[in-house]
N, C-alpha and C positions, 0 to 999 in steps of 0.2 A: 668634483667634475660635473659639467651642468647637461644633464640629458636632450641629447639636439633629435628630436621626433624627426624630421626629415633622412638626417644619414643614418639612424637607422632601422629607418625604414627603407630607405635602399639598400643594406646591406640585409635585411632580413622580411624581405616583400610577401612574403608566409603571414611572418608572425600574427601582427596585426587582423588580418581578414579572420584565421584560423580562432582569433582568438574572439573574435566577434562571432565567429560561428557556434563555438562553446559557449561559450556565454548567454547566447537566445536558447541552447540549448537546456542549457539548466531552468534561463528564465522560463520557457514554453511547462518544465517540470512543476515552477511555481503556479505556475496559470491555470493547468488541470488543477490543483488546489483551487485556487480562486472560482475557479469554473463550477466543483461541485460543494465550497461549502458557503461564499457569499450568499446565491438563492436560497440555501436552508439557514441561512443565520447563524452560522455557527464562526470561528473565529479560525483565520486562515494560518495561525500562527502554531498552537495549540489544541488537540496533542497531536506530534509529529506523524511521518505519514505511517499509515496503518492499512492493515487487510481490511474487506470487508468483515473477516471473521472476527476483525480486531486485534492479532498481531501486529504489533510491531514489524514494519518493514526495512530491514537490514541495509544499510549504503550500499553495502555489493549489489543489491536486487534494485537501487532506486536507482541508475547509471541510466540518466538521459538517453533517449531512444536505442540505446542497445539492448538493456534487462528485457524487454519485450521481445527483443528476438532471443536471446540465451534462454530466457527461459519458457520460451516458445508458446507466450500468451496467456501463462498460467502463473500461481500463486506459488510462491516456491512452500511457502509453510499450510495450505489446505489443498490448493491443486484447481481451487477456483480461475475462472477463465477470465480474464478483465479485457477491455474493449482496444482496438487498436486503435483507439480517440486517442490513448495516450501521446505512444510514439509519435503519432501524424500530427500531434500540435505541439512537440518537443521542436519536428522538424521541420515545421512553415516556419515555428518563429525563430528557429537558427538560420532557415534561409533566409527571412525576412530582413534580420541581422547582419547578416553577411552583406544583404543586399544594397542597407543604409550607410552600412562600411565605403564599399566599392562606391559608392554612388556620391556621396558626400561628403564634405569635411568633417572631422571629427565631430563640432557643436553642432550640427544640424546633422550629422548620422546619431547620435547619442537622444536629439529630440526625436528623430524617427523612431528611435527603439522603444521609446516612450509613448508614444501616438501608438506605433504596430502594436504593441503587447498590449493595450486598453481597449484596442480593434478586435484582437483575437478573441480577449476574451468575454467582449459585449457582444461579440458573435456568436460563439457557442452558448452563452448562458441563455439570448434570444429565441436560437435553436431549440433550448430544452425547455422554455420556461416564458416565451412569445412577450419576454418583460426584458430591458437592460436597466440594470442595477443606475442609480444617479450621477455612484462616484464613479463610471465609465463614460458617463454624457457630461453633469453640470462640473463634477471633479474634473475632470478630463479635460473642460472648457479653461477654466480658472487656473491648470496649471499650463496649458497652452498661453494662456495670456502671461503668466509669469516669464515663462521658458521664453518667449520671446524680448520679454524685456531683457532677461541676460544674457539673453544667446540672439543678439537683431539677426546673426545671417540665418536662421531658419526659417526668415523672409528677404532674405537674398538683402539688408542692408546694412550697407557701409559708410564710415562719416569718420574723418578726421576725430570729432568729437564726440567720444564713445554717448555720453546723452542725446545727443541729437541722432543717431544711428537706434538706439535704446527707443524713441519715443516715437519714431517712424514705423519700426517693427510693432511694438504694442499697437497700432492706429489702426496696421494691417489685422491684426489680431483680434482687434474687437471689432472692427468692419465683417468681417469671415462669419465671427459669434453672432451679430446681431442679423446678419445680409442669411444667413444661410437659415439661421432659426424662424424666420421669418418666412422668410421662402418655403421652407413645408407648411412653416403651420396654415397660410394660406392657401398653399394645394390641399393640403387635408381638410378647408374650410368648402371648398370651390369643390373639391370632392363630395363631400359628403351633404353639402346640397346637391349636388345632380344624382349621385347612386343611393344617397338617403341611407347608409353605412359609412361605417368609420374606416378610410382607407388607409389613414395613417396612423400612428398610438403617438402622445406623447413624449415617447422615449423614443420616437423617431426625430423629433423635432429637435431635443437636447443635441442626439448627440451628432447631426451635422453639424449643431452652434460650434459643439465641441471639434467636429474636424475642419472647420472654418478660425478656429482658431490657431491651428497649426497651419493650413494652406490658404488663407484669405478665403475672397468671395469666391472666386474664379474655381476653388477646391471644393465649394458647397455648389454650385452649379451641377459641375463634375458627377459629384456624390450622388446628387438626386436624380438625373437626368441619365448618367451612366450605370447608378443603380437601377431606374426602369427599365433600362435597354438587357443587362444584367437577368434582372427577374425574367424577362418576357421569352427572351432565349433561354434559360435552365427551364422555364414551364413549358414550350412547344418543345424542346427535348423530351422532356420530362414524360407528355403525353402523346410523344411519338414512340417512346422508348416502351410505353405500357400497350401504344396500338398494334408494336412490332411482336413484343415477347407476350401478351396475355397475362403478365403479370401488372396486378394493379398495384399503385404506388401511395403508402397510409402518411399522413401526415398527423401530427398532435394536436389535438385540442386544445386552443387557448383557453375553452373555458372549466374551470377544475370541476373535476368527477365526470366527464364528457370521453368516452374512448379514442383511439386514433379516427380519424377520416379519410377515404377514398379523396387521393390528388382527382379533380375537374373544375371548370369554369366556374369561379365564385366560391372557391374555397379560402380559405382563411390563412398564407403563408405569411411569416416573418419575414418583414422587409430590413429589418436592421441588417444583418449580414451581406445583401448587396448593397446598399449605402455603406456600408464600411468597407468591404473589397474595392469598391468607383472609387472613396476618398485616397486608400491605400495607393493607390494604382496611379490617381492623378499625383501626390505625394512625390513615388519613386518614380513615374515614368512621364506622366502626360502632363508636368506643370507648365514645360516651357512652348510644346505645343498649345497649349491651352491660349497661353497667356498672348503665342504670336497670333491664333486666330482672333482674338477679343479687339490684339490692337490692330489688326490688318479689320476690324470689324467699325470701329469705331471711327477710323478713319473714311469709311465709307458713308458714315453719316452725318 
């Protein structure tokens, strides 16, 4: 009997989402791996998850963002308190998932899942470590470019002749990588002749290539331009929030053996994490506005 995904998925319109929802859920599980042991070099596979104390961490106690709440934050085997980083990136990337579900066809929700969870975790690792790892930006890039070749509609193309639909998608793909990679590192050039400091790093440059490769050029525009707007608003929050309460707001030092620093004008924050929130955002929500302003734009010139 041959499985028709349509009926039933009208007879069981749950399933499906629910099941995308658990799924990001366990993947978000893997991701705090990746999160803490790629920057120390250590292998995300090997040996399974553990205490800080070094127990062994039991399946009952590893349950995707519920163990943090049963066990109310604590280590069940030392009593150690662990951060609710956990659960919170169990659950962006289960809603993330749910959201590529609901939003897209299966091949271009299944490349979402793949795009989000390299986002999440180039995010957090930037957060802690002001570096994203390669295979989050140039890996990222070069399986974008793949993913589109097999999967053309996660550049929305269709063709009688699956190669020709295949080679249009790929075009979009490395237009995205080269248009977007491009596009910072000459802001970061044009920058840093006028502020005479480095406004952007490197691994800013990758990995728009890399979210240009999943959204075109139009996604790297986004990225850059939505991540400044992004940054500018968390920083006037930021030090509105420190004018109101008196409490001042410490940031990490990108450079090693250097203590935290006082958030103020000309401090030194990570920009990868709004560039991957804008690309994320333009991805699930803002591509086809984007795409009507560029052509309602073009037309005007």
């Amino acid at each position: 009997m041959d499985f028709n995904y349509a009926e039933f998925s009208n007879a069981f319109p749950w399933f499906f989402p629910a099941a995308a929802f658990l799924f990001g859920a366990i993947v978000g599980s893997f991701l705090n791996v990746c999160i803490y042991r790629i920057p120390a070099g250590k292998s995300v596979v090997r040996p399974g998850s553990h205490c800080a104390c070094g127990q062994p961490i039991a399946w009952y106690d590893n349950i995707p963002i519920l163990s943090w709440f049963i066990l109310r934050g604590k280590a069940r085997c030392c009593g150690r308190p662990y951060s609710f980083r956990y659960p919170l990136i169990e659950l962006i990337t289960a809603l993330i998932f749910l959201a590529c579900w609901m939003l897209f066809p299966p091949g271009k929700a299944l490349c979402g899942m793949v795009l989000s969870a390299s986002l999440v975790c180039a995010t957090f690792i930037d957060l802690d470590t002001f570096e994203i790892p390669d295979v989050f930006s140039v890996g990222l890039g070069i399986v974008g470019l793949l993913l589109s070749i097999v999967v053309p509609s996660l550049h929305d193309q269709h063709h009688e002749i699956a190669l020709v639909a295949s080679m249009r998608s790929a075009t979009v793909a490395a237009q995205g990588m080269f248009i977007g990679a491009g596009l910072v590192l000459w802001i970061a050039v044009v920058a840093y002749a006028v502020l005479k400091k480095d406004a952007m790093g490197i691994g800013d440059v990758k990995l728009v290539g890399a979210i240009g490769a999943f959204t075109g050029w139009q996604g790297t525009v986004t990225s850059v331009f939505g991540g400044a707007i992004l940054g500018t608003v968390w920083f006037v929050f930021a030090l509105v929030w420190q004018k109101a309460t008196g409490k001042k707001l410490e940031l990490k030092s990108p450079e090693e053996g250097e203590g935290p620093k006082e958030l103020s004008f000309g401090a030194h924050v990570p920009f990868g994490p709004m560039l991957a929130l804008a690309g994320l955002l333009h991805f699930l929500f803002l591509h086809r506005w984007v795409a009507s302003y560029f052509k309602e734009l073009s037309s005007l010139l």
